[in-house]
C-alpha positions in Angstrom: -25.2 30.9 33.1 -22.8 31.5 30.3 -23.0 34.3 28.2 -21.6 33.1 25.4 -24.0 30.3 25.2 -26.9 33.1 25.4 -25.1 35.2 22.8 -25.0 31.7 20.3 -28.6 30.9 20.9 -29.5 34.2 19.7 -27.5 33.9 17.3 -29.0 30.2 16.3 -33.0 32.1 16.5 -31.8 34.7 13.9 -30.0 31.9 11.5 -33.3 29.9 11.9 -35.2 32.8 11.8 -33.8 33.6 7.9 -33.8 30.2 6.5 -37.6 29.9 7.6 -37.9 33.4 5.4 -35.8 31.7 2.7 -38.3 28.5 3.1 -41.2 30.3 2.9 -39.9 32.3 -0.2 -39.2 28.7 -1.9 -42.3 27.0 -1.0 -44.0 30.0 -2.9 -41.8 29.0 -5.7 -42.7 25.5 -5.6 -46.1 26.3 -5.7 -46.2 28.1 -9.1 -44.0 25.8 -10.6 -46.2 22.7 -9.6 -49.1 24.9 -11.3 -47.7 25.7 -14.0 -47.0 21.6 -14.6 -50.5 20.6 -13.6 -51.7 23.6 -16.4 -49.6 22.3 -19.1 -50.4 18.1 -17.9 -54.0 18.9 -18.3 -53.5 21.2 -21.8 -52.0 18.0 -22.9 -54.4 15.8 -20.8 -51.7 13.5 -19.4 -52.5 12.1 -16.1 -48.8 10.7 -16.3 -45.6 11.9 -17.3 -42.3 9.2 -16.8 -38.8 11.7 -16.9 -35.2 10.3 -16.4 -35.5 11.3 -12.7 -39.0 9.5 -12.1 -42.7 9.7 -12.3 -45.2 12.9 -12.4 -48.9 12.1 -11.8 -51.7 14.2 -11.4 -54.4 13.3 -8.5 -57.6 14.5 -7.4 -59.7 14.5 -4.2 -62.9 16.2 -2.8 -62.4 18.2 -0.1 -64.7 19.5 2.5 -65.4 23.6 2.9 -67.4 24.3 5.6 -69.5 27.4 4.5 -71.7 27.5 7.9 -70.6 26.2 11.0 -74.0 26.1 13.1 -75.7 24.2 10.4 -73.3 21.5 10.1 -73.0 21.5 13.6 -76.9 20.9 14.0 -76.6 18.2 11.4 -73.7 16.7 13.3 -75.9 17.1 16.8 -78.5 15.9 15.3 -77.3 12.6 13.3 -75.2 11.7 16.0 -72.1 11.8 13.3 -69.2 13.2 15.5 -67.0 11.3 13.4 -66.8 14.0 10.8 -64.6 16.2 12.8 -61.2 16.5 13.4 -60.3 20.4 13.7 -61.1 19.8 10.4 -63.8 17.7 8.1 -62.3 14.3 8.4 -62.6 14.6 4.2 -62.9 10.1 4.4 -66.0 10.2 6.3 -67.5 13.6 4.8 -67.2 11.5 1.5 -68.9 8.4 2.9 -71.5 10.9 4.6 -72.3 12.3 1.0 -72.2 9.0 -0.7 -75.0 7.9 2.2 -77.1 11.1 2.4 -75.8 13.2 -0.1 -75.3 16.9 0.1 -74.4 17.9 3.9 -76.0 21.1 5.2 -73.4 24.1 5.6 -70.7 22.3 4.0 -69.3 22.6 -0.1 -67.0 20.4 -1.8 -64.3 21.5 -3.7 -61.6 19.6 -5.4 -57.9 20.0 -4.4 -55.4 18.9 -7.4 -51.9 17.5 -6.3 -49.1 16.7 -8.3 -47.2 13.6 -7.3 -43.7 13.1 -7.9 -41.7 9.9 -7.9 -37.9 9.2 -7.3 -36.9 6.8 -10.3 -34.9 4.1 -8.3 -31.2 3.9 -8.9 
C-alpha cells in the first residue's frame, strides 16, 4: 500500500467533503430565489415569462401525503391496489385512484409548484 495514495484519498474525502457543504449552502440559495420568482409570476399572474436566456414557466402537480399509514395500507390490502406504492405514493396512480374512487383513506393531497427553466437555443 502506498501511503501517499492513502494521504491523497483523504485528502480527495475532505475536498468532496466542502464542496458538498458549499452545494448544500447553494441549493438553499436556489431555493429562495426560485420562490421569490414563483411569488412575483403569480403577483403578476404570468404562467410564462420568455428572457434573452430562455423560457420560465410555472407548473403544478398534486402530490400524495400520507397522513396514516395503517389506513392506507388497509385500503391498499383491501382493494388489491399495490400499484400505489413505490417507497413513495406513485403520485400517477394515486391521481387515477382519486379520479376512480375519490378521496383515499389516510392519504392528503397537496400541491407542489415547480418552476421550469428553459435554455434559449443558440
Amino acid at each position: 500500500m502506498n501511503i501517499k495514495d492513502v494521504e491523497k484519498l483523504r485528502a480527495l474525502s475532505i475536498e468532496i467533503s466542502d464542496l458538498n457543504k458549499k452545494v448544500t449552502g447553494l441549493k438553499k440559495r436556489k431555493v429562495k430565489v426560485v420562490d421569490r420568482i414563483i411569488k412575483a409570476m403569480e403577483t403578476e399572474e404570468s404562467l410564462l415569462v420568455k428572457t434573452k436566456h430562455g423560457t420560465v414557466s410555472i407548473s403544478k402537480t398534486d402530490v400524495a401525503s400520507v397522513k396514516n399509514w395503517t389506513l392506507f395500507e388497509d385500503y391498499i390490502y383491501n382493494n388489491k391496489t399495490l400499484h400505489l406504492l413505490q417507497r413513495r405514493v406513485s403520485n400517477d396512480a394515486y391521481r387515477e385512484e382519486v379520479k376512480l374512487v375519490g378521496e383515499l383513506p389516510g392519504v392528503e393531497t397537496f400541491e407542489v409548484i415547480t418552476l421550469n427553466l428553459t435554455k434559449k437555443p443558440t
